[in-house]
C-alpha positions in Angstrom: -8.9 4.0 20.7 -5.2 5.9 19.8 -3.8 2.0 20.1 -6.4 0.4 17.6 -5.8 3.7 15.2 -1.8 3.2 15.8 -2.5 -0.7 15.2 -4.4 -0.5 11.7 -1.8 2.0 10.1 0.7 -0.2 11.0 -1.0 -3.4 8.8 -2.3 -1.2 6.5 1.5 0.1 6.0 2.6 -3.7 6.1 0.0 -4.5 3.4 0.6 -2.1 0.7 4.2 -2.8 1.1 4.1 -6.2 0.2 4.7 -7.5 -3.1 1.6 -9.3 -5.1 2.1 -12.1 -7.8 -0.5 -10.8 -9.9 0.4 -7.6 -10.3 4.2 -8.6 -10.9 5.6 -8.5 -7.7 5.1 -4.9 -7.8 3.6 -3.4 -4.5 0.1 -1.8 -3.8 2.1 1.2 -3.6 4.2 1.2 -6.4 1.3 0.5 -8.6 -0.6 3.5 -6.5 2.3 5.6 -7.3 2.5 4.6 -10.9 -1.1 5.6 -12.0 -0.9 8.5 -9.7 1.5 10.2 -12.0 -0.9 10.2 -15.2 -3.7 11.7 -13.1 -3.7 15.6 -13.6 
């Protein structure tokens, strides 16, 4: 169960790190990070 949990964080990591074409070749978490600062 540790291994699968270890296993997902690491694509999930992989995935929001790479860049997108259609949002600019920005990543998932730049674009997180982005919004995130005009919340509060």
């Amino acid at each position: 169960m540790k291994l699968m949990k270890k296993k997902l964080l690491f694509i999930e990591k992989k995935l929001n790190n790479r860049p997108r074409k259609i949002i600019g070749y920005k990543t998932p978490n730049e674009i997180m990070d982005f919004e995130l600062k005009f919340v509060a």
